[in-house]
C-alpha positions in Angstrom: 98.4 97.8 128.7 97.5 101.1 129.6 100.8 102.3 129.9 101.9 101.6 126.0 99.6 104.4 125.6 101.4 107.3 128.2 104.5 105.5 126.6 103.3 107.1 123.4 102.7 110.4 124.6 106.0 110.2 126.0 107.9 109.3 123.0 105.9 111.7 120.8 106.6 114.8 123.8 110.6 113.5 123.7 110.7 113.9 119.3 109.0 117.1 119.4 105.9 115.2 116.9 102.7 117.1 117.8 101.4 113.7 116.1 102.4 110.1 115.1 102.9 111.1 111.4 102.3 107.3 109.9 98.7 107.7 109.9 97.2 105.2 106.4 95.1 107.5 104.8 95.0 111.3 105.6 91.9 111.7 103.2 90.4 111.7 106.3 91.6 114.7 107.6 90.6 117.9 106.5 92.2 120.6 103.5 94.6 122.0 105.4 96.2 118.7 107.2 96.3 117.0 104.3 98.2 119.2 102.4 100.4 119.6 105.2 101.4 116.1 105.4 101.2 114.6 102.4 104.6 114.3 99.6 103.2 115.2 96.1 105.0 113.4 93.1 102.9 112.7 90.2 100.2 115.3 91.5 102.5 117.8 91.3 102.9 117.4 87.4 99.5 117.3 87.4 98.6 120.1 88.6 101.0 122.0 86.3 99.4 120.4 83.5 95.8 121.4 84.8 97.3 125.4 85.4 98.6 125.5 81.5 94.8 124.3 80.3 95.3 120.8 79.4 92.0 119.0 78.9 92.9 115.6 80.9 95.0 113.7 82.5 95.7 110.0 83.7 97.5 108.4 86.6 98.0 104.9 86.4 99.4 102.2 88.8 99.1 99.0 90.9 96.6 99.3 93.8 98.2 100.7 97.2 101.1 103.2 95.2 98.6 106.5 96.2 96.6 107.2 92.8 93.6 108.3 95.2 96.1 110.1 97.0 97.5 111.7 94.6 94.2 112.9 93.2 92.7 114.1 96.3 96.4 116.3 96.6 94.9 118.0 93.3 91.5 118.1 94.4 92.6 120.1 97.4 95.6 122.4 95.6 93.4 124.0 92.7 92.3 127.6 93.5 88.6 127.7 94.4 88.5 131.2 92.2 89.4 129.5 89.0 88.3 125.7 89.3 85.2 124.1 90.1 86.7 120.3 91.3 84.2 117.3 92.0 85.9 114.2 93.2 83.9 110.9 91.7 85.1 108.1 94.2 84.0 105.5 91.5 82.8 105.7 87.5 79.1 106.8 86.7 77.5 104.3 84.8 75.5 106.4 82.7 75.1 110.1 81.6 72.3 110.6 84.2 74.1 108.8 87.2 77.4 111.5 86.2 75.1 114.6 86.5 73.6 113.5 90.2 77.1 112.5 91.4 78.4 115.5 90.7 76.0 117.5 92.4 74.4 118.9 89.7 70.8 117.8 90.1 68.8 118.5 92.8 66.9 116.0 95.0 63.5 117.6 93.3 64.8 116.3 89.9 66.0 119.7 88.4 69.3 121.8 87.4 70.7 123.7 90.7 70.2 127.0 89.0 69.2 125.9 85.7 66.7 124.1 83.7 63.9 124.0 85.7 62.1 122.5 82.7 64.0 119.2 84.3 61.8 118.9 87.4 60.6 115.6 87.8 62.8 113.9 84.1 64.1 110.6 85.2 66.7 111.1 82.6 69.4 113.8 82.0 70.8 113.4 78.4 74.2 114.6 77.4 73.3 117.9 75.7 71.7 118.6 78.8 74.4 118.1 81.3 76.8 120.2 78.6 74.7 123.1 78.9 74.8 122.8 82.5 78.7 122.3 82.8 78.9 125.7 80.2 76.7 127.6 82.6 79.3 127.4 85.3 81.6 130.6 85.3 84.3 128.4 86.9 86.3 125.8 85.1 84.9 122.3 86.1 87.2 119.2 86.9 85.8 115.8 87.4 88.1 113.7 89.3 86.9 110.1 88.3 89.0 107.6 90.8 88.9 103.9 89.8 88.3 104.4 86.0 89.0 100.8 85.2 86.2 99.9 87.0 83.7 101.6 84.8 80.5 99.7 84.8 79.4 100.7 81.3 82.7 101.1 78.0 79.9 103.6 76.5 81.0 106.0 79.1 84.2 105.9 78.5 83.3 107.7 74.9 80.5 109.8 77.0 83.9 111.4 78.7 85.7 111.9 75.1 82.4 113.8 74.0 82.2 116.2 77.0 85.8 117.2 77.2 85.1 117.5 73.0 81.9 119.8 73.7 82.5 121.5 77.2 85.2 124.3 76.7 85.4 125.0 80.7 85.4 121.0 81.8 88.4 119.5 82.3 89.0 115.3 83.9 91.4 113.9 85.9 91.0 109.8 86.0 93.2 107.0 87.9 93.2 103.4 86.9 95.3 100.3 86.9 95.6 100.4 83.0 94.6 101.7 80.3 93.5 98.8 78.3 89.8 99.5 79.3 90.4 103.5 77.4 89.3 103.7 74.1 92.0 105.1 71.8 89.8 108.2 70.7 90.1 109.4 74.8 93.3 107.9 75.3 94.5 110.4 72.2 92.4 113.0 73.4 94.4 113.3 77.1 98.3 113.0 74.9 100.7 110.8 75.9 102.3 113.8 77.9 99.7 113.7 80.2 99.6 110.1 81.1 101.3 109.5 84.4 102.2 105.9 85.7 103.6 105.2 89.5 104.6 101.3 90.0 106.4 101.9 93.2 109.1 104.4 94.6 112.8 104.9 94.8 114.6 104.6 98.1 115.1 108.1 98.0 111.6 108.7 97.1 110.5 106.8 100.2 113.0 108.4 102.5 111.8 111.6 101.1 108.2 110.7 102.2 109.3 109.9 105.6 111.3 113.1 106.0 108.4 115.1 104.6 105.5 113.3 107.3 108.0 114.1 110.4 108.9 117.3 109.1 104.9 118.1 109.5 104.7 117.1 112.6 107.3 118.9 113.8 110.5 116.4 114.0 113.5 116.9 111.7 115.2 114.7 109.2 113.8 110.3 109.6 114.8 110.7 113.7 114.6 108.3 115.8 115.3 106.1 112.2 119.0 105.3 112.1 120.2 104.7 108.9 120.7 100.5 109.7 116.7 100.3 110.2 115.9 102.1 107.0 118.2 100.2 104.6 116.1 96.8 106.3 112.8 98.9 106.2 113.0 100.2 102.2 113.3 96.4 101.1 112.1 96.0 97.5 108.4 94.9 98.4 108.3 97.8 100.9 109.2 100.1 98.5 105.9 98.8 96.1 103.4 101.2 98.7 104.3 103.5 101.6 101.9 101.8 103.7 103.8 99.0 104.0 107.0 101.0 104.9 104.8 103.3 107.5 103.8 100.1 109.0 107.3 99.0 109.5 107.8 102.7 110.9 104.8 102.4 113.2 106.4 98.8 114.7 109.8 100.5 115.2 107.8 103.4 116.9 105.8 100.8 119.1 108.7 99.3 120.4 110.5 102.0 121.5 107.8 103.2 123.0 107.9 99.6 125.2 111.9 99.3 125.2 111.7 96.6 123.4 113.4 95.7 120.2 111.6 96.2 116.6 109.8 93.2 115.3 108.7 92.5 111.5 105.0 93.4 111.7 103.7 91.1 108.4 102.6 88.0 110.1 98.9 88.3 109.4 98.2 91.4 108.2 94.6 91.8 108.0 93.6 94.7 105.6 96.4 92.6 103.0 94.9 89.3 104.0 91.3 91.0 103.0 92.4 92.3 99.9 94.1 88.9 99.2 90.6 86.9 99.8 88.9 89.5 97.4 90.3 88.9 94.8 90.5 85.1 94.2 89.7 83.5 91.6 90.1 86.4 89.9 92.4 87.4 86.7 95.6 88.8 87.1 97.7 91.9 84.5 101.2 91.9 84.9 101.9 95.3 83.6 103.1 96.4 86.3 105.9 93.9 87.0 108.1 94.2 83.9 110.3 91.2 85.5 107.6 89.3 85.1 109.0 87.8 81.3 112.4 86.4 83.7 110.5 83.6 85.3 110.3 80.5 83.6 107.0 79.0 83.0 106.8 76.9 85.3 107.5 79.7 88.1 104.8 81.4 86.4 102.1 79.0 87.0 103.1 78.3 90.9 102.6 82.1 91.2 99.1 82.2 89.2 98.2 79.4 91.1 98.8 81.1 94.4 97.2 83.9 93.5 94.1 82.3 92.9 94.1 80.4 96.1 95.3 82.7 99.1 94.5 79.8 101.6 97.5 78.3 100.2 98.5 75.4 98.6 100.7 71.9 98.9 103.1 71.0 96.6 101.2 67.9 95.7 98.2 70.4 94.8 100.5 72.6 92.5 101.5 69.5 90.9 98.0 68.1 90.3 96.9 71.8 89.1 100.1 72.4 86.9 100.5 68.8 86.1 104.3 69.1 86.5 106.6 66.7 88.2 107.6 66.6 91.8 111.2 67.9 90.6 110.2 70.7 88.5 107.5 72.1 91.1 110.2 71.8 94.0 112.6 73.7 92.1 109.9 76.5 91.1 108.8 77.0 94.6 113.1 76.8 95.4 113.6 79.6 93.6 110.4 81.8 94.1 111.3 81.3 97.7 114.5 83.1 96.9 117.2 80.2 98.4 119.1 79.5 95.3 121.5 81.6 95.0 122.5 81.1 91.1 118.6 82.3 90.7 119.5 85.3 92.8 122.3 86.4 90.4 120.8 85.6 87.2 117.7 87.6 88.2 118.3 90.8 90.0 115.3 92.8 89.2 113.1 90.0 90.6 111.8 90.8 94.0 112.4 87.5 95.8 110.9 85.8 97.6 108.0 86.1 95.9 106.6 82.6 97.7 106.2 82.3 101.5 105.8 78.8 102.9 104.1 77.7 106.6 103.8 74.7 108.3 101.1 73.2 109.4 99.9 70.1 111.1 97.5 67.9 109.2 95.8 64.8 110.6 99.1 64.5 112.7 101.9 65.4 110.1 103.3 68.5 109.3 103.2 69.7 105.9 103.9 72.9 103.8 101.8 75.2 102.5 102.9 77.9 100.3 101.3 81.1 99.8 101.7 84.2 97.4 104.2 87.4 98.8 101.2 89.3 100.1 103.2 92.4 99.0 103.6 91.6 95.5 100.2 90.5 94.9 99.0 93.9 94.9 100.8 94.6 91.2 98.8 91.8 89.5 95.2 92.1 90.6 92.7 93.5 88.7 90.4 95.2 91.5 
């Protein structure tokens, strides 16, 4: 096995790639890499928005299309002269928590540089931090990543009054929606400066690709050939670029062995984690606006899946939908994506959206279908 490994080498020395350029997450790596490698879309606007003095901004989307990403691309482009940034990785759940995480109380209990009357308060109140924030001779950005997940809706009108009362403060926030927003804040930030990424083009994503080799050293989506990218940018690939990199990193693998590419989704485990998380959990389909084309019984097979990632029998579904054999077979049919007539009446629906196994229980084999693990990504919650 150790040769795969100088086969690497090898195959990176023979494209000219100082790295492999499908790394997951480059947030990892420091200022200067990241920006190097990483394909700003949304961020980009952003940032424009954030040059010309606007107060906020939002980036919405389904887990895994880069809103952290996209943030961090911000956090790491503002001038250090002008801006003061501080990335929150997840929503303070109170006044007090929001001025530690930001760094702006010191372990002793007191205002780095200011209001030393604060030593040893348990408490930091809202008129304090604002005095605080004004002090700074930079402008200040909280980045707050995760918004939905904010712990305490107060907050959410805790953000409205600081961006209100702080000239020099300025906020940045991703979420999965916006329902959680109250519309005082949601008007504050302006329509114009809420952003929204579902997924990406195939000209987006080849635009990604080219961008990664490009920093690595290669040129245009070599050793891709154009026959491996149409199979690679399939509809569920396009929802996240991880899924397309790991497609790209299979390719790569195989060269590297001289073997031919294989499909690497069996069982993958980081989506077979975040499918355990979140069962039993509620679902938003805001972010699949084909959602309204499937019938209702197609609708229920696919809530039902979701909720139960171990999978499920068709004589479970019935039980749980109470539907007839007929009606459940045909649902599960069609969200398998072989009937054809379904196919053509529904276009914008990424089929299959259902994946079946066999199994053998007590000695006879029988079906269990599971939810696409790619397109359960646009309906959780978490």
């Amino acid at each position: 096995m150790a040769d795969i490994f100088e086969a690497k080498e090898k195959l990176l020395k023979d494209l000219g790639w100082e790295e492999n350029p499908f790394v997951k997450d480059l947030r990892v790596f420091d200022r200067e890499s990241f920006l190097r490698h990483y394909c700003p879309f949304e961020s980009a606007s952003i940032l424009q928005k954030l040059a010309f003095d606007t107060k906020a901004c939002l980036l919405l989307g389904p887990k895994g299309v880069g809103k952290t990403s996209a943030l961090y691309h911000v956090y790491y482009s503002l001038p250090q002269n002008e801006f003061l940034p501080i990335m929150l990785k997840e929503p303070p759940a109170s006044v007090n928590s929001l001025a530690k995480e930001a760094g702006f109380v010191k372990q002793d209990g007191f205002f780095d540089g200011f209001l030393s009357a604060l030593r040893g308060k348990k408490e930091v109140s809202r008129d304090e931090l604002v005095r605080v924030i004004k002090s700074q001779d930079k402008k200040v950005i909280l980045f707050v990543d995760e918004a939905h997940l904010e712990p305490s809706k107060e907050m959410y009108m805790e953000f409205k009054y600081l961006l209100d009362e702080v000239p020099n403060l300025r906020m940045v926030f991703s979420a999965l929606g916006q329902e959680n927003f109250p519309d005082s804040l949601v008007q504050l930030i302006g329509t114009k400066n809420v952003f929204s990424r579902r997924g990406f083009s195939k000209e987006e994503m080849r635009t990604i690709v080219e961008h990664r080799i490009s920093a690595v050293g290669g040129k245009g989506v070599v050793p891709f050939d154009e026959e491996f990218l149409g199979k690679a940018f399939t509809e569920q690939n396009l929802l996240t670029p991880r899924y397309v990199f790991d497609e790209l990193n299979s390719c790569l693998a195989q060269i590297a062995a001289g073997e031919a590419a294989v499909q690497p989704y069996s069982d993958d485990p980081i989506v077979m984690a975040a499918v355990q998380h979140s069962k039993e959990q509620p679902i938003t389909t805001a972010h699949a606006e084909w959602w309204i084309m499937l019938s209702p019984s197609q609708q229920g097979v696919m809530k039902q899946l979701f909720n139960h990632p171990e999978g499920m029998t068709l004589n479970e579904l019935m039980v749980a939908l109470q539907l007839s054999q007929n009606t459940c077979f045909n649902a599960l049919y069609q969200l398998r994506g072989e009937d054809d007539a379904e196919l053509k009446r529904k276009p914008e629906v990424p089929f299959p959206l259902v994946e079946v196994k066999t199994k053998l229980v007590g000695g006879r084999k029988k079906n269990i279908y599971f939810a696409n693990q790619k397109v359960k990504n646009l309906f959780t919650l978490h």
